[in-house]
C-alpha positions as CSV (number, residue, x, y, z in Angstrom):
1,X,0.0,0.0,0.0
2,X,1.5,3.6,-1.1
3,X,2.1,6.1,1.3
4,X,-0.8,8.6,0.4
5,X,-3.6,5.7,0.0
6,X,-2.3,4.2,3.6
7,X,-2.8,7.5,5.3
8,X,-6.3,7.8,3.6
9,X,-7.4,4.1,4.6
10,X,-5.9,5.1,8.5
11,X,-7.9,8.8,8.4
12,X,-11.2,6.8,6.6
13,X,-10.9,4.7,9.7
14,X,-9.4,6.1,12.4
15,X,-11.7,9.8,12.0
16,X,-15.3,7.8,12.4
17,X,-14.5,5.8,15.3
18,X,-12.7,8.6,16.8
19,X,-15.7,11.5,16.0
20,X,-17.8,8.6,17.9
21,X,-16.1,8.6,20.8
22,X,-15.8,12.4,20.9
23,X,-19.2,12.9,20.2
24,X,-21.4,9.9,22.4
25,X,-21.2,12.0,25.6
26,X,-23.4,15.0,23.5
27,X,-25.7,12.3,22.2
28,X,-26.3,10.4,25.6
29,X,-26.8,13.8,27.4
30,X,-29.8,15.0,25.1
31,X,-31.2,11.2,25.5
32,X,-31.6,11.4,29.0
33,X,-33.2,14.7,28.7
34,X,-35.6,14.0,26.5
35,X,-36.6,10.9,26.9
36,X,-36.4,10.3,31.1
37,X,-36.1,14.4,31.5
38,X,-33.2,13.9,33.4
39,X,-29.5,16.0,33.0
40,X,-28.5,14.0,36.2
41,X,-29.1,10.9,34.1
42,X,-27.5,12.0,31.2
43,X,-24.2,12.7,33.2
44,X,-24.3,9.3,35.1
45,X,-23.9,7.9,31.0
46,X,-21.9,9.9,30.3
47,X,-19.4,8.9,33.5
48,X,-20.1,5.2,32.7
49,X,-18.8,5.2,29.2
50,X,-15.9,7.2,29.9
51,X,-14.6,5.7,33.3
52,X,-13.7,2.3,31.4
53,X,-11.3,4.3,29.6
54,X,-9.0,5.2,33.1
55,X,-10.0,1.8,35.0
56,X,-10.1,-0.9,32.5
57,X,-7.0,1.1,30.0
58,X,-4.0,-1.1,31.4
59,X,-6.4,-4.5,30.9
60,X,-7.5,-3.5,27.5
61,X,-3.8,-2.5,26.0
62,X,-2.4,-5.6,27.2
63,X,-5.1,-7.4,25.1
64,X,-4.2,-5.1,22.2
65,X,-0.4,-6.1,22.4
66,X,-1.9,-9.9,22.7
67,X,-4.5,-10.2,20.6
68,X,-3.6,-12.8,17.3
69,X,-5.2,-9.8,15.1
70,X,-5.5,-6.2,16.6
71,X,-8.2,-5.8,13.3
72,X,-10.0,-8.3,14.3
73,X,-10.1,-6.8,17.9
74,X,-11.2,-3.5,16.7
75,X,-14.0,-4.7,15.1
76,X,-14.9,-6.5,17.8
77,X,-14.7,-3.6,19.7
78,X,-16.1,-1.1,17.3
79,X,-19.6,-3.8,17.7
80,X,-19.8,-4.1,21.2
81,X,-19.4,-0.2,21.1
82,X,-22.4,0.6,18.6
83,X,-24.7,-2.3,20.3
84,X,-24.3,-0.2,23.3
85,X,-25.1,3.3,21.5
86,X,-28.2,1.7,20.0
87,X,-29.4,0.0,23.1
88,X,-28.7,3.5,24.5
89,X,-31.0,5.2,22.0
90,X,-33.8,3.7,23.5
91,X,-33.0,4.7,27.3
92,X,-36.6,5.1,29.3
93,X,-38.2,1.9,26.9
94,X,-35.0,-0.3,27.8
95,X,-34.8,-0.4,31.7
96,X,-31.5,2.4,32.9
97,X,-29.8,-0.4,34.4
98,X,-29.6,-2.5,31.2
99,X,-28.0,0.6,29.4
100,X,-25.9,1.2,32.3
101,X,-24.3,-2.2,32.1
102,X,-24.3,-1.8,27.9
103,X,-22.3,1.7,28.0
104,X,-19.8,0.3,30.5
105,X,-19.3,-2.4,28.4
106,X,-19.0,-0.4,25.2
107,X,-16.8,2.2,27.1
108,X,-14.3,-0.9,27.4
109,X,-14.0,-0.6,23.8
110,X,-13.2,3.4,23.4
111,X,-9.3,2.8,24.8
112,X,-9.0,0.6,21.8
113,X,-9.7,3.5,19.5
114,X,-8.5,6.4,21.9
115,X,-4.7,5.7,22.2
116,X,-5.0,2.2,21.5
117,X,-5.2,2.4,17.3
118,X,-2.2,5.0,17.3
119,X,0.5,2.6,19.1
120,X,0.0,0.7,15.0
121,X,0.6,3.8,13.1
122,X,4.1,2.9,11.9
123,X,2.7,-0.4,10.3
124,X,-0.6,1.6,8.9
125,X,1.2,4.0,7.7
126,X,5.1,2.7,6.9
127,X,7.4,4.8,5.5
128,X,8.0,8.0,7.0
129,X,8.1,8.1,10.8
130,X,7.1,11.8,11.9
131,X,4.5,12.2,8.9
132,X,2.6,8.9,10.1
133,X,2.2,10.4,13.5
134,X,1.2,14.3,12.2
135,X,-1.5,12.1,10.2
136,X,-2.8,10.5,13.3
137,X,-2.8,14.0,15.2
138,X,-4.7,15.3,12.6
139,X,-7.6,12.4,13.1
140,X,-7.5,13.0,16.3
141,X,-7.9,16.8,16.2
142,X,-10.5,16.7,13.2
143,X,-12.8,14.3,15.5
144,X,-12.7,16.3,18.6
145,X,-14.1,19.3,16.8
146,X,-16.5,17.6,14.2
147,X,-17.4,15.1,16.9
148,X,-19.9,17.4,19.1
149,X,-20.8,19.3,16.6
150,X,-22.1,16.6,14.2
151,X,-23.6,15.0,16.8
152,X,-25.3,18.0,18.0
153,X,-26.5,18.7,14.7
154,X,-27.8,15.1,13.8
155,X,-29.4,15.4,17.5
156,X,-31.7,18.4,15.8
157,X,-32.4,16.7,12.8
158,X,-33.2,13.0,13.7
159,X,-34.1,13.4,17.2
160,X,-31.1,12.6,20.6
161,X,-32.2,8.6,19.4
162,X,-31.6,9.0,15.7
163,X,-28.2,10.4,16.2
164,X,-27.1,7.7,19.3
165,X,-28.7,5.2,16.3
166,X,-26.5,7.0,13.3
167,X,-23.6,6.8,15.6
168,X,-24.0,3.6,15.8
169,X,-23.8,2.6,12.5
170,X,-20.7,5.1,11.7
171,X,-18.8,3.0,15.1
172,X,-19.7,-0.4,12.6
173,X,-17.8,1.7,9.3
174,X,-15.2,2.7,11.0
175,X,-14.8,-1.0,12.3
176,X,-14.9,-2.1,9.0
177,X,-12.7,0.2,7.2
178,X,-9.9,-0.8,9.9
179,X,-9.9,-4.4,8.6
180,X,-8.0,-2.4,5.5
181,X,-5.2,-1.0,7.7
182,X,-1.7,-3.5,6.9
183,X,-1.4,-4.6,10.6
184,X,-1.3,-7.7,12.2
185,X,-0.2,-9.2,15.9
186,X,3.0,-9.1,17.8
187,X,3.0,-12.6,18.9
188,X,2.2,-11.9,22.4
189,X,-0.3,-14.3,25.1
190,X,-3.8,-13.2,25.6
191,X,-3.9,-15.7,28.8
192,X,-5.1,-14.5,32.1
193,X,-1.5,-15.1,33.4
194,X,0.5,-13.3,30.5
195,X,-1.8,-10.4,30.5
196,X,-0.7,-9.6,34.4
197,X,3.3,-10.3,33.4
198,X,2.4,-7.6,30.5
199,X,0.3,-5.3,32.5
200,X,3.3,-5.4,35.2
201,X,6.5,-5.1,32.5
202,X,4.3,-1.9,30.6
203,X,3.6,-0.3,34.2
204,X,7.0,-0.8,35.2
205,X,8.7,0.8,31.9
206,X,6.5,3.3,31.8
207,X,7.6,4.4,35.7
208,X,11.1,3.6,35.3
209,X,11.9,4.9,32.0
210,X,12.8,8.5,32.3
211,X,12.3,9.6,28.5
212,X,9.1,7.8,28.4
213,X,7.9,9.2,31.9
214,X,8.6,12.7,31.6
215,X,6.5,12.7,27.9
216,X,3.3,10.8,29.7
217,X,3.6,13.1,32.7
218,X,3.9,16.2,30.1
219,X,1.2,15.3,27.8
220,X,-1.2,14.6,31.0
221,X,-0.3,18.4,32.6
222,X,-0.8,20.2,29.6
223,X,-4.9,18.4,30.2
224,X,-5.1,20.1,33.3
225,X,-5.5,23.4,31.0
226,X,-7.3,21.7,28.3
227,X,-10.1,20.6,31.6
228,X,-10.1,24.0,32.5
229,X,-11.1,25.8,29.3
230,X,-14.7,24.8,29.1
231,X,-15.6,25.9,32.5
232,X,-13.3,29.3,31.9
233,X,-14.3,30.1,28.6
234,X,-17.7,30.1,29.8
235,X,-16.9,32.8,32.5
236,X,-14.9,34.9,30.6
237,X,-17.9,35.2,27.8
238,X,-20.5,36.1,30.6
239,X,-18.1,38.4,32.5
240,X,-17.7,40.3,29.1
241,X,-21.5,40.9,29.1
242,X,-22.3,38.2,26.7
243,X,-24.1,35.1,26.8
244,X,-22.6,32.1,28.2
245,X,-23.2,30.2,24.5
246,X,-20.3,32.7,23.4
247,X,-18.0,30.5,25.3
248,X,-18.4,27.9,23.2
249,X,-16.7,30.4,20.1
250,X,-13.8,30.4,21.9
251,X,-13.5,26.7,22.5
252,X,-14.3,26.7,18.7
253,X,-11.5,28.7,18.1
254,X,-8.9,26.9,19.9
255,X,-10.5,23.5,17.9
256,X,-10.0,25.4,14.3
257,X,-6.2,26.1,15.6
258,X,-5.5,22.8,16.4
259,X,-7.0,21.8,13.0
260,X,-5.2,24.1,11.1
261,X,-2.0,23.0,13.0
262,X,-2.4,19.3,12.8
263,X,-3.1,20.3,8.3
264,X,-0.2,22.4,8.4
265,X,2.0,19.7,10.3
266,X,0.8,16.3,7.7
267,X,2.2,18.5,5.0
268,X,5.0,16.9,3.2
269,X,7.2,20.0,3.7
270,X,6.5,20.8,7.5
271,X,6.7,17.3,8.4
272,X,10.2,16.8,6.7
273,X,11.4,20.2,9.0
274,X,9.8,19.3,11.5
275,X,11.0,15.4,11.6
276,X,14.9,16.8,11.6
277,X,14.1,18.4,15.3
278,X,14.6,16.1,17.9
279,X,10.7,15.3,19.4
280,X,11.0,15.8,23.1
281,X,12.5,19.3,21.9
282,X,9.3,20.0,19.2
283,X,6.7,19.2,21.7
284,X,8.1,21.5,24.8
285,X,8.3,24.1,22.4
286,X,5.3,23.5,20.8
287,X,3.8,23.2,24.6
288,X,5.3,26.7,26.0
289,X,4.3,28.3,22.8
290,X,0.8,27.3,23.5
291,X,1.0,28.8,26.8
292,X,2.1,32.1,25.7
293,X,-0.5,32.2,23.1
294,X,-2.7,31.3,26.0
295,X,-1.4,34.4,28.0
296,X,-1.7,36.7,25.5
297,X,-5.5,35.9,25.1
298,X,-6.0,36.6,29.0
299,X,-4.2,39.7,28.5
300,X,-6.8,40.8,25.5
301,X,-8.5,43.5,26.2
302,X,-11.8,42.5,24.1
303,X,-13.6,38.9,23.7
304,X,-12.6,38.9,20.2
305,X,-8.9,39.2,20.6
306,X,-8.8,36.7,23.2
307,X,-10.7,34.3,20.6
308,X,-8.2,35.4,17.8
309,X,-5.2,34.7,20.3
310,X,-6.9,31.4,21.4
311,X,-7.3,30.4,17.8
312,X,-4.0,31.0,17.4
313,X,-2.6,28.8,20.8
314,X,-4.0,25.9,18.9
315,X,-1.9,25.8,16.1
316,X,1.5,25.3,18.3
317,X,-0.7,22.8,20.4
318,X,-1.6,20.1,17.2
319,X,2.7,19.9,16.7
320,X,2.9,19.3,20.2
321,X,0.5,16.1,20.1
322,X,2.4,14.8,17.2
323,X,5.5,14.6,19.3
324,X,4.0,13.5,21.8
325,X,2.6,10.4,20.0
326,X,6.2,9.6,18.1
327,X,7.8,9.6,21.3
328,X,5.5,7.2,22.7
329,X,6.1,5.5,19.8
330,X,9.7,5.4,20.0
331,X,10.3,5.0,23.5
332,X,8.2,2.0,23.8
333,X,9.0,-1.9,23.4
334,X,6.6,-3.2,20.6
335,X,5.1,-6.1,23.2
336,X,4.0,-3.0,25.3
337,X,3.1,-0.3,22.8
338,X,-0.1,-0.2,23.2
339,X,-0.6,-0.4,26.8
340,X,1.6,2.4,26.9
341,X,-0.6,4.4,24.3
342,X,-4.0,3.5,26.5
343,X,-2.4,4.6,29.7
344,X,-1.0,7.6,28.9
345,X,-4.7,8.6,26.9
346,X,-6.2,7.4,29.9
347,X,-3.4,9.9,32.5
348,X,-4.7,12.6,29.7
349,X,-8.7,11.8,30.8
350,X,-7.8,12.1,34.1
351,X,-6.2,15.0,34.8
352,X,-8.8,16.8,31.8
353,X,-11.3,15.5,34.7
354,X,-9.5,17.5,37.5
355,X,-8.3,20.9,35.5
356,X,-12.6,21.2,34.8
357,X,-13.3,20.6,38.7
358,X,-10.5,22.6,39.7
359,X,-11.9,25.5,37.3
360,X,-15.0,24.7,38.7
361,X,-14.0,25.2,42.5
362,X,-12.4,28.7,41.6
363,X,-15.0,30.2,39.0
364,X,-15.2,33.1,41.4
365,X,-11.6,34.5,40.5
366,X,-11.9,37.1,37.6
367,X,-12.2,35.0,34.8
368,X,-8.9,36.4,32.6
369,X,-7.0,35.1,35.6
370,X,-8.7,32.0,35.1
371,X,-7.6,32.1,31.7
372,X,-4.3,32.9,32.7
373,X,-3.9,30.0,34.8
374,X,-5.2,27.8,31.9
375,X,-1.9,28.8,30.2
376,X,0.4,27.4,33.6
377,X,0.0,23.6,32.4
378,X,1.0,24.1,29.3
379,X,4.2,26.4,30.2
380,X,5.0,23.7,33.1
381,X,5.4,20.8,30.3
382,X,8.3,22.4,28.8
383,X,10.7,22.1,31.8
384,X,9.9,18.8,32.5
385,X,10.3,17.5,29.0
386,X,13.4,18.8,28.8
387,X,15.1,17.4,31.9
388,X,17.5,15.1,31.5
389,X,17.1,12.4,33.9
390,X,18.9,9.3,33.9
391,X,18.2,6.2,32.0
392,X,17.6,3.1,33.9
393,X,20.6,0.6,33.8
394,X,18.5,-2.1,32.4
395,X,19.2,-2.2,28.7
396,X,16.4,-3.8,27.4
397,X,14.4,-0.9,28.9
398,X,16.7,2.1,28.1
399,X,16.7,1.1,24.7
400,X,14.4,3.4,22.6
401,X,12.8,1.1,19.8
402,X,12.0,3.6,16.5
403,X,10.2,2.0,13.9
404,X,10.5,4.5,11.5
């Protein structure tokens, strides 16, 4: 498979399933309100699917290292996650307990997708190294804007159930268009017992390893801004004496940066500049730049600069995910890739999770302080990327495996 025709195949597959798992939690929200008239409901769905994702992430990368045929596994997944979404649809007809039990199941499938798929971009996508993972950054950036908003928009049209029902069926394409992807296993043991030797050997390089550490600790601090936006963007529209919906254009505006960035990076020329810079040093740049950019929209004096400066801290942002994906790439033994990948997604959930009830706690401080803060996580990740701490002693840890 050519280069350009393997990156499609990875972005036909990769962007559905993706935009699905971005875009459930709208979905499952406006099906509890409208059909039990519950928002408390809604957010206890919305917790179920996603808490698989942290609890169940070292469990479910170990079976992705394992599995005989990762495709296979994905489908599997991508099934198990649209039976849930449809069962969903019909919340208030099918008892709340039943769909409970469906979404946490389903949610046991999302890590697959949401860190999971990107520990096989080098063998989707062979060839050249740092373009495979600006391609992936770019379906990861393309979902989490169109996500919601599709959603949201097919929620109008067809009703909360027609869209949790269309979702469904996109989760089963996606599925399907991953069988394409030029994958296949590692060799590893799906066995009870080898699944706790490689749930313990992943946790243990991911601890010890220094290179590796400092990128998952990094990429999870930078979240504790990205959990913070929401709530703050929200106070800073109100506290400039408009509604609260005109929070959401400043949210938007980060988004279109980060897919402008992630466009600009998968070109042929950016990606060859950018490959010849070492990663750890892209993504702390990229990082602090984001920060600043961040600063500077705090500092605006009207809403619409801050949007414009905003827009503009996305851009850096989408070249600091890249990195951050090749070196978790290359600083990972191929038997525990993708446990590696899940775990740090799921550090990345996490901390999201705290930065919006931290934000939450504080909403009282003048918002542009709020926004100021947003911008700390991100200028914090670029000091501890670029410590240089020392390697363990083991060699078959130290070494750094680059497939590309």
């Amino acid at each position: 498979m050519t280069g350009r025709r393997a990156e499609a195949v990875y972005l036909a597959g990769a962007i559905p399933v993706r935009l699905v798992t971005n875009g459930a939690g709208v979905a499952l929200a406006l099906a509890a309100a409208t059909r039990l008239d519950s928002v408390a409901v809604g957010g206890l769905l919305i917790a179920v699917l996603n808490a698989p994702s942290v609890v169940a992430a070292p469990v479910i990368g170990a079976l992705t290292d394992a599995v005989r045929s990762p495709k296979r596994f994905m489908l599997a997944g991508a099934a198990v996650l649209a039976a849930a979404l449809a069962l969903a649809a019909f919340v208030g007809t099918v008892p709340l307990a039943v769909v409970v039990i469906a979404l946490a199941a389903g949610g046991c499938a999302v890590p697959v997708f949401i860190g999971g798929l990107s520990a096989w971009v080098d063998e989707a996508m062979p060839g050249d190294h740092a373009r495979g993972f600006a391609v992936d950054a770019l379906s990861y950036n393309i979902a989490g804007i169109a996500g919601p908003a599709i959603v949201a928009g097919m929620s109008a049209l067809l009703t909360a159930t027609g869209a949790l029902l269309a979702l469904a069926g996109v989760m089963l394409v996606g599925g399907l268009l991953l069988q394409l992807l030029p994958i296949s296993g590692r060799g590893g043991a799906a066995d009870p017992r080898s699944l706790v030797r490689g749930v313990a050997r992943a946790t243990r390089h991911l601890v010890t390893h220094g290179p590796l550490a400092r990128v998952v600790v990094a990429g999870a601090i930078v979240q504790l801004g990205g959990g913070m936006m929401p709530v703050v963007a929200v106070l800073l529209a109100v506290h400039r004496g408009l509604p609260q919906s005109a929070g959401g254009l400043l949210l938007t505006a980060f988004s279109i940066g980060g897919v402008g960035g992630a466009l600009l990076v998968a070109v042929p020329a950016v990606t060859a500049r950018i490959a010849v810079v070492p990663p750890r040093r892209m993504m702390a740049v990229s990082f602090a730049a984001t920060g600043v950019l961040t600063l500077l929209a705090a500092l605006s004096p009207t809403f619409l600069l801050a949007a414009i400066a905003l827009g503009a801290s996305g851009l850096p942002d989408a070249t600091g995910v890249a990195s951050m994906l090749r070196l978790r790439q290359e600083e990972s033994p191929p038997d525990v890739r993708a446990q590696v990948f899940v775990v740090a997604a799921g550090t990345r959930a996490v901390t999201a999770a705290i930065g919006a009830a931290v934000a939450g706690a504080v909403s009282g401080l003048d918002p542009s302080l709020l926004l100021g803060l947003v911008a700390v996580p991100w200028l914090a990740a670029a000091p501890i990327l670029l410590l240089h701490l020392r390697r363990p002693r083991d060699g078959a840890e130290q070494a750094a495996t680059p497939a590309g």
